[in-house]
C-alpha positions as CSV (number, residue, x, y, z in Angstrom):
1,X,117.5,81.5,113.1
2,X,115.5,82.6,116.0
3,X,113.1,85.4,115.6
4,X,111.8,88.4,117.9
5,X,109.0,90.7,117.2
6,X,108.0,93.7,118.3
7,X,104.4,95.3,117.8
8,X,104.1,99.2,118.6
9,X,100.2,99.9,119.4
10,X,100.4,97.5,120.8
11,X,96.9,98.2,122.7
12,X,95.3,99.3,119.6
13,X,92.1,97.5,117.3
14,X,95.0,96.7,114.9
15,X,96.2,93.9,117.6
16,X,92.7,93.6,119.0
17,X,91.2,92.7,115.8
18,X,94.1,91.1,113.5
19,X,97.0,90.8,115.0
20,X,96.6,88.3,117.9
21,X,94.3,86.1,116.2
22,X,97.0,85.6,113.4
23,X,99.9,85.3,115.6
24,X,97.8,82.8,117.9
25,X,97.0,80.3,114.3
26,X,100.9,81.0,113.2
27,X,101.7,79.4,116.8
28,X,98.8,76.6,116.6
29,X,99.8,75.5,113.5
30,X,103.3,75.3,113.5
31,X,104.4,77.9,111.2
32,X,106.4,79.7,113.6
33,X,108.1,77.6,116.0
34,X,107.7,78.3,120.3
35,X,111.0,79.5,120.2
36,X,109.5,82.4,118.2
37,X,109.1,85.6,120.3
38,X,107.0,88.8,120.4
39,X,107.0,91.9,122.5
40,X,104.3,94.0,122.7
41,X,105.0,98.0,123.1
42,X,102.4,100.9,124.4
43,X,102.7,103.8,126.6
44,X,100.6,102.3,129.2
45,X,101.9,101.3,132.4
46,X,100.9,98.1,132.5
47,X,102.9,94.2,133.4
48,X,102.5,91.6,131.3
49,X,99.5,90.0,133.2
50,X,98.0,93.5,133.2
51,X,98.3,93.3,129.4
52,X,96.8,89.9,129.4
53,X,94.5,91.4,131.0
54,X,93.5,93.7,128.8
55,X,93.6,91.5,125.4
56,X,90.9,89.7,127.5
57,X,88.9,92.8,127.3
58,X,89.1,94.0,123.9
59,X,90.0,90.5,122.0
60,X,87.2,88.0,120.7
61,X,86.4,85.8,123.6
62,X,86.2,82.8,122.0
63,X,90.2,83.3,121.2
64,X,92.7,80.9,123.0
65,X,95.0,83.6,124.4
66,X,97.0,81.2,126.3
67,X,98.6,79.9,122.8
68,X,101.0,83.2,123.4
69,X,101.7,82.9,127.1
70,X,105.2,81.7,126.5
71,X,106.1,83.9,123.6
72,X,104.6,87.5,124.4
73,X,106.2,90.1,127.0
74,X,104.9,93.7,127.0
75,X,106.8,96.5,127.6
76,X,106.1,99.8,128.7
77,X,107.9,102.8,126.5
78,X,107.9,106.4,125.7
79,X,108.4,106.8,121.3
80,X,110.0,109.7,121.8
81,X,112.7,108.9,124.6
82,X,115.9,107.3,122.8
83,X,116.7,106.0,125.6
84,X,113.6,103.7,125.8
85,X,114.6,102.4,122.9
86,X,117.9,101.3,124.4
87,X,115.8,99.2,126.8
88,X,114.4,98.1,124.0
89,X,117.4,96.7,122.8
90,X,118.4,94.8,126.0
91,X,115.5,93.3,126.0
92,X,115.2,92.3,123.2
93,X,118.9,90.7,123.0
94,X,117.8,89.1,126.3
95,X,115.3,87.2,124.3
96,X,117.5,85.2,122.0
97,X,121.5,84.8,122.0
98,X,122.9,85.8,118.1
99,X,122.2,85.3,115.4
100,X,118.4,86.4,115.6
101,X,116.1,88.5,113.3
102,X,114.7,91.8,114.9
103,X,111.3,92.4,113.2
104,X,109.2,95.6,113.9
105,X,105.6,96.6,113.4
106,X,104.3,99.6,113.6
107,X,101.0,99.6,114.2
108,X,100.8,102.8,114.8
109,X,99.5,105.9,112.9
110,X,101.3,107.4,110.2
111,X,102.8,110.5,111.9
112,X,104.3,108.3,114.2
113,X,106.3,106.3,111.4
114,X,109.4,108.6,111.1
115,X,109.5,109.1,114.6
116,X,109.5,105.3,115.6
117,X,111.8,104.5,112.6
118,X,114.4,107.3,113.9
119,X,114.2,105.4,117.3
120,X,114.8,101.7,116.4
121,X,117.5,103.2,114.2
122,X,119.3,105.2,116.6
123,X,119.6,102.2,118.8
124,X,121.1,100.0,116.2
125,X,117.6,98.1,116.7
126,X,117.9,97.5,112.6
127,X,121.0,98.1,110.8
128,X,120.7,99.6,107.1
129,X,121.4,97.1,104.6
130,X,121.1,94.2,106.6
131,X,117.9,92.4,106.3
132,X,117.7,90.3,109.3
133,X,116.3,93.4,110.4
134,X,112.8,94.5,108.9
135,X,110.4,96.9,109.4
136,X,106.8,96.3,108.6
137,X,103.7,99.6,108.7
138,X,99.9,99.9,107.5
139,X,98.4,102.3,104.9
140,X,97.9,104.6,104.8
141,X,101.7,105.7,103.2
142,X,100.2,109.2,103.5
143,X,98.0,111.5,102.7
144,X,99.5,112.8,98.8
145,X,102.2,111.9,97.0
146,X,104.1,114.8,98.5
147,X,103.6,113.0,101.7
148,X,104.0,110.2,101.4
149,X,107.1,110.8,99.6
150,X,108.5,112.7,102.5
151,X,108.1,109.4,104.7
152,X,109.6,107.5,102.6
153,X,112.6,109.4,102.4
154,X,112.8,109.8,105.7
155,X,112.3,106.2,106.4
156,X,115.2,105.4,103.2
157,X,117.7,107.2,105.3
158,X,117.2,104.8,108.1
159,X,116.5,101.5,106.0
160,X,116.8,100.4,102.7
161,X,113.9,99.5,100.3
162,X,113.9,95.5,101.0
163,X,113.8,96.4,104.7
164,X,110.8,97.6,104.6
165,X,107.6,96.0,104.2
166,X,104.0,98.0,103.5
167,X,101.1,96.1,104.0
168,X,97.9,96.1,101.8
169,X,96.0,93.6,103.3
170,X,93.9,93.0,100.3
171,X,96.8,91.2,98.7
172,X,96.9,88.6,101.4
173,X,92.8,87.7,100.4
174,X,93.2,84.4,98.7
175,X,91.4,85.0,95.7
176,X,93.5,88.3,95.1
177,X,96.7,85.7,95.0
178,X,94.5,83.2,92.8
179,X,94.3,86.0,89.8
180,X,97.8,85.0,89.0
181,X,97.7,81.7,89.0
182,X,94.2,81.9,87.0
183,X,95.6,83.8,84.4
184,X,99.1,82.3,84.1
185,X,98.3,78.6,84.9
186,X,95.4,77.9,82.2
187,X,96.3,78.6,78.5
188,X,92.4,79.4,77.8
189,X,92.2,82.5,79.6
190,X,95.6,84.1,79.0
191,X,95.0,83.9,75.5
192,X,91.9,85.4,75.8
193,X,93.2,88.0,78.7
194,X,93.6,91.2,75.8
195,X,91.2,93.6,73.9
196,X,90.8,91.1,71.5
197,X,88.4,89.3,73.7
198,X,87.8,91.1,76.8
199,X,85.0,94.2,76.3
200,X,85.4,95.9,79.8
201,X,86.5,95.3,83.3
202,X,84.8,96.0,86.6
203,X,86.3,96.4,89.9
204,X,84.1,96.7,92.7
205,X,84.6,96.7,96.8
206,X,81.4,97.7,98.5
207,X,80.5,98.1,101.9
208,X,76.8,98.2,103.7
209,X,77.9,100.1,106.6
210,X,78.7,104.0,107.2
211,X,81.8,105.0,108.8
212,X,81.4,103.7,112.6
213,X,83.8,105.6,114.8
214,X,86.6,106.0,112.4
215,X,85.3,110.1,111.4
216,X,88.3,111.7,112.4
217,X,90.6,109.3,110.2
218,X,87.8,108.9,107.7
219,X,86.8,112.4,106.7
220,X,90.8,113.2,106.4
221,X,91.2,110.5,103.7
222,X,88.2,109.7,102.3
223,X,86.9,106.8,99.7
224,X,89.3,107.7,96.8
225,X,92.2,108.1,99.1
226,X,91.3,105.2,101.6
227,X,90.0,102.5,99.1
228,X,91.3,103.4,95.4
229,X,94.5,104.2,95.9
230,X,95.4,101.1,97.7
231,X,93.0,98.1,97.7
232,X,91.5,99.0,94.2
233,X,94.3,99.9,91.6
234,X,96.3,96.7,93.2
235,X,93.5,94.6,92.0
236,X,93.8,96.4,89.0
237,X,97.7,95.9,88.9
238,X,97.2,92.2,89.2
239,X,94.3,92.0,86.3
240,X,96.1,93.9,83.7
241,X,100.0,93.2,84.2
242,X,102.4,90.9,81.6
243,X,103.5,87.8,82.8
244,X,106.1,88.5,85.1
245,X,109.4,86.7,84.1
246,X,109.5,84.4,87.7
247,X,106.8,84.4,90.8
248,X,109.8,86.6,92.6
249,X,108.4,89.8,94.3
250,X,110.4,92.0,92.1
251,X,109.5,90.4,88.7
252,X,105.9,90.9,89.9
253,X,106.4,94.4,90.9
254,X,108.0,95.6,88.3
255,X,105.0,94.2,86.0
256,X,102.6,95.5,88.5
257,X,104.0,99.6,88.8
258,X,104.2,99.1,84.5
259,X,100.2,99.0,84.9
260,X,99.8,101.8,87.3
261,X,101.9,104.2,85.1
262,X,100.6,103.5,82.7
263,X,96.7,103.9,83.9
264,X,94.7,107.0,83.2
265,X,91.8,108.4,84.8
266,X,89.9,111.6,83.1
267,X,88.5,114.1,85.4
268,X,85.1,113.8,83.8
269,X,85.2,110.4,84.4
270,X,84.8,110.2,87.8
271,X,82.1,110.4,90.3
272,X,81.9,111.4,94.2
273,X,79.3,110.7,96.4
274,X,78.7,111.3,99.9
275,X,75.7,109.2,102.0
276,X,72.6,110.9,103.7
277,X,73.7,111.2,107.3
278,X,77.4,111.4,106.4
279,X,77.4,115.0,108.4
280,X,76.0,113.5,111.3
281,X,78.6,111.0,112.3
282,X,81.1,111.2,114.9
283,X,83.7,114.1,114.3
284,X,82.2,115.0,111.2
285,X,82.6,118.9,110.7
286,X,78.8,120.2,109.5
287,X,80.7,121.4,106.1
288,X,82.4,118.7,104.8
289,X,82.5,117.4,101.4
290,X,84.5,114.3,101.8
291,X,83.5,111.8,99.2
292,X,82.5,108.2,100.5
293,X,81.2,106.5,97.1
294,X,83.4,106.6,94.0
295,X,83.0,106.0,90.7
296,X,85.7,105.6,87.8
297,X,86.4,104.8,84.5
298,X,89.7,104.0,84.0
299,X,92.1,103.5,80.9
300,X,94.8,101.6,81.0
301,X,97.4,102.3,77.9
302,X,99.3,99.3,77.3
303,X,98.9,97.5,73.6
304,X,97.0,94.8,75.4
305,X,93.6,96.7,76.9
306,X,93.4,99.7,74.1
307,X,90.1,100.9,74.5
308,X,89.0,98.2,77.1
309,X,87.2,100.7,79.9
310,X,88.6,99.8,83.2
311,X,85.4,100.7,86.0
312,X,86.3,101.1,89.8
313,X,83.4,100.9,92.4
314,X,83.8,101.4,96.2
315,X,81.6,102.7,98.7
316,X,80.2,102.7,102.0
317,X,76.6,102.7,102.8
318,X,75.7,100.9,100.1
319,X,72.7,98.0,99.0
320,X,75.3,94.6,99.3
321,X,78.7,94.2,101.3
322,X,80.9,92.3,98.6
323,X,84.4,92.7,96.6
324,X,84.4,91.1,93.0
325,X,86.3,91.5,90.0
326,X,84.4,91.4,86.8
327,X,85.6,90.0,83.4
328,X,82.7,91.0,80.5
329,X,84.4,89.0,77.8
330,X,83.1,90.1,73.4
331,X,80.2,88.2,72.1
332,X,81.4,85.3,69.7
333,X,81.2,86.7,66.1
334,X,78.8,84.3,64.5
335,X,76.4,83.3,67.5
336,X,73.7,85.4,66.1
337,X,74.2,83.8,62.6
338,X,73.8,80.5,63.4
339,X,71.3,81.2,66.9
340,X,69.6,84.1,65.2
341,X,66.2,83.5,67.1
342,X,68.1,82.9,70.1
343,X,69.3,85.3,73.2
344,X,73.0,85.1,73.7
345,X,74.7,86.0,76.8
346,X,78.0,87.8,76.6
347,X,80.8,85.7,78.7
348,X,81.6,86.8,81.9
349,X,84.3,86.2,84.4
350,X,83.6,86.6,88.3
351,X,86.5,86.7,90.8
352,X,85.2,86.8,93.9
353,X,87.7,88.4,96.6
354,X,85.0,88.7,100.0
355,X,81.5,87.9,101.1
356,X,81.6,85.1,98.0
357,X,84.7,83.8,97.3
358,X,85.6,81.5,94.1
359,X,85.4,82.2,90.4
360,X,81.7,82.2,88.6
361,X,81.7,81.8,84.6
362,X,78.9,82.6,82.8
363,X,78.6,80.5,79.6
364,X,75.9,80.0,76.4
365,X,75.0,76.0,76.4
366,X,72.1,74.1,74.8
367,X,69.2,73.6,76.7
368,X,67.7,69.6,76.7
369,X,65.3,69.2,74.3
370,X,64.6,68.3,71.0
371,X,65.1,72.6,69.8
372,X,68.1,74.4,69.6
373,X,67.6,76.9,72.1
374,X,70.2,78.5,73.7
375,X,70.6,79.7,77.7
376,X,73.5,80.4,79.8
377,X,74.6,78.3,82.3
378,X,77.1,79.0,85.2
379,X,80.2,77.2,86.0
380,X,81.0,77.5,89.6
381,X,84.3,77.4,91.9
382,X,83.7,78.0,95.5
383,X,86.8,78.5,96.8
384,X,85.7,79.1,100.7
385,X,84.5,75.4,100.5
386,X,87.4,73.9,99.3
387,X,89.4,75.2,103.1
388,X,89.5,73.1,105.7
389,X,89.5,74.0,109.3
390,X,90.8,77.0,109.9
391,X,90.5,79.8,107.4
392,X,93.3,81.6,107.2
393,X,92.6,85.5,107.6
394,X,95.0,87.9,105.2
395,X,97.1,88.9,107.8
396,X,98.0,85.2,109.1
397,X,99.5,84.9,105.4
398,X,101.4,88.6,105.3
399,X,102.7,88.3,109.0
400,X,104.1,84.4,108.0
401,X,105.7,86.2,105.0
402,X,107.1,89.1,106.9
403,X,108.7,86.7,109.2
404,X,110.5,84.6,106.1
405,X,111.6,88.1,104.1
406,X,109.5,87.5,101.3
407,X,107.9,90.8,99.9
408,X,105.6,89.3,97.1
409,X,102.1,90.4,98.7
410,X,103.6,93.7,100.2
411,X,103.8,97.1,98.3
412,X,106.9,98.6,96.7
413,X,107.3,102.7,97.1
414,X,107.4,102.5,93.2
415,X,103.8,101.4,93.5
416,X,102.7,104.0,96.0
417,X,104.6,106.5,93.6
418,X,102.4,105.6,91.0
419,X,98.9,105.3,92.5
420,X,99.7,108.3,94.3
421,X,99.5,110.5,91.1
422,X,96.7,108.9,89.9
423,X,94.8,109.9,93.1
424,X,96.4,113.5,93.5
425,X,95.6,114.3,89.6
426,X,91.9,113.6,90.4
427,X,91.9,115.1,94.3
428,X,92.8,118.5,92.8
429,X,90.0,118.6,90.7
430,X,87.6,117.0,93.1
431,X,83.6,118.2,92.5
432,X,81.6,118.2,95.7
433,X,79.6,115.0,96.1
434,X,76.3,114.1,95.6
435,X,75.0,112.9,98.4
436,X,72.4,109.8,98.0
437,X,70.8,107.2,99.8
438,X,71.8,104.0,97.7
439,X,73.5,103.1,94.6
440,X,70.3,104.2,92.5
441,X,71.1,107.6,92.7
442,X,74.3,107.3,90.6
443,X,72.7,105.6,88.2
444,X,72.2,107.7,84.9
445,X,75.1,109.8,85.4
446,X,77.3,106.6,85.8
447,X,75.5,105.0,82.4
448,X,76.7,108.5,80.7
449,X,80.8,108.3,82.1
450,X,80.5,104.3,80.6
451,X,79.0,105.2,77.0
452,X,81.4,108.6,77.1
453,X,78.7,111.0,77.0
């Protein structure tokens, strides 16, 4: 079945930075066929060669944007005038003869969403209930659960759930699909995966620079609202879940929003921060007291992880650039009796998701010799060196599963339900931030939330 798809913002750092460069390796590489084809929507008055024109401009240079020369058209429209989206339609149907798939991305902001969905809607672009039609839009899925639950029910009288697809592009990383098959492929950790062995569970997704020129979108959401409640408590989904009864999207999910309801974070159990110089950035207001480090210990209350501490990390402006998921694992029982003049490292499990990717363990061994004297050693995966030629970027692998209807990696409104009042719970009761200059300056009041003081 032949395919067309259209991108709203078209002319945005979305397609600039992401977009073209995955649809470009889909092309290269054969996983969508030439047949396949795309139309590209802003306001701008531009042709198609003007467009070119501009991806020229704004795109990496070293990019082959000839590869979409025979696939892409661009189309001037107004989202608010239904009968541009009536164009729409003949164009599109002038594209490919029936059957075809209509796909749509908005890649757009969030107030648009409603009004875009009414559009394609009203001009039978998608059908409800039919999924050869889909829709596809980037967090955030607003701003509070109250929000975000008004667009969805807007969006639910236009679509039904399987039609529509909400993108976390953490869960196309490769290492973020690799938990799964880490835990659920190798006997030796899932038996271990529980409170029986596990002591605690870190979760961290730093960042060395500030905010750039994103302060108008940044000081409205914030770190909790722009990196916990989506990137962070998936990752945290996918580490404490059951074993989903099949690899289908809705098996996983319904494992996955078991987590998240099931997940508790304690006011005094979090910590804000805001960087030195925060007040300074672009369309910053001189009084604000949006947080851009956060700190929390989490609970998750599922028979498995009773009492294992769950502790999320993000920030920006911070001493390294790297996201990592850390698995502390008990000491053994009876290393100290029979290594008593020994040093015995604890276990520990390293997923690395960017910057480093693979999986580090950390393990007690012999050293040579004619003593028994223990050290750790470290086993080490590098996943990154493993690839060869291209390496596929997160949104080659979401956009090639949008296209196929499979909703695996994309998040369910049961999901954003639940992370959503984990998030508002703590908003409501928000301190003001400390504001510091590195990671140091959290350091004893984070030591005191992990020992409960």
């Amino acid at each position: 079945m032949k395919t067309v798809l259209t991108i709203f913002g078209a002319t945005g750092n979305l397609m600039h930075k992401k977009l073209a460069l995955a649809l470009i390796q889909l092309l290269k590489q054969k996983q969508i066929d030439d047949s396949f084809q795309i139309i590209c929507v802003s306001r701008r008055d531009y042709t198609t060669e003007m467009y070119f024109e501009h991806l020229k401009e704004f795109v990496k240079s070293d990019i082959d944007l000839d590869v979409l020369k025979n696939n892409l058209e661009y189309v001037k429209m107004d989202i608010m005038d239904l009968n541009d989206y009536t164009m729409l339609r003949k164009k599109i149907e002038s594209k490919s003869s029936f059957p075809y798939q209509s796909l749509f991305y908005l890649a757009v902001a969030p107030e648009f969403f409603v009004d875009i969905a009414s559009g394609i809607s009203n001009a039978k672009l998608i059908e409800k209930g039919n999924s050869i039609g889909r829709i596809v839009f980037e967090k955030p899925f607003g701003v509070s659960f109250g929000s975000a639950k008004e667009i969805n029910q807007k969006l639910s009288e236009y679509f039904e759930e399987n039609q529509i697809f909400r993108i976390d592009h953490y869960l196309g990383k490769d290492m973020i699909q690799n938990i799964l098959v880490m835990r659920f492929a190798n006997r030796l950790l899932e038996n271990n995966w529980s409170s029986d062995s596990i002591s605690q569970v870190s979760i961290d997704v730093k960042e060395t620079e500030g905010i750039g020129n994103r302060g108008e979108y940044y000081d409205s959401s914030g770190a909790l609202k722009d990196m916990i409640q989506s990137h962070l408590l998936q990752m945290l989904a996918l580490v404490a879940m059951e074993e989903p009864k099949s690899l289908s999207s809705d098996d996983i999910r319904k494992e996955k929003i078991k987590v998240l309801q099931n997940t508790i974070v304690k006011t005094q159990n979090a910590v804000f921060g805001q960087y030195e110089g925060y007040l300074f950035e672009q369309k910053i207001p001189q009084d604000s007291i949006t947080e851009t480090f956060v700190f929390l210990k989490a609970e998750v209350s599922t028979p498995r992880w009773k009492n294992v501490p769950f502790f999320l990390t993000t920030g920006k402006k911070l001493n390294e650039k790297k996201a990592e998921i850390i698995i502390d694992f008990k000491e053994h029982s009876s290393a100290k009796k029979l290594w008593p003049n020994n040093n015995h490292t604890s276990n520990q499990l390293v997923i690395g998701i960017s910057e480093y990717e693979g999986i580090r363990f950390q393990m007690n061994v012999k050293k040579p010799g004619l003593n028994d004297t223990v050290s750790d050693a470290l086993l080490d995966y590098c996943h990154s060196c493993q690839k060869i030629g291209n390496n596929p970027e997160a949104y080659e692998k979401l956009l090639k599963d949008f296209i196929v209807n499979n909703s695996t990696l994309f998040t369910s409104w049961k999901e954003i339900e639940a992370s959503w009042n984990i998030i508002d719970h703590l908003k409501k009761d928000l301190s003001n931030p400390v504001i510091y200059k590195s990671i140091s300056d959290f350091a004893d009041i984070i030591s005191k939330v992990k020992r409960g003081v």
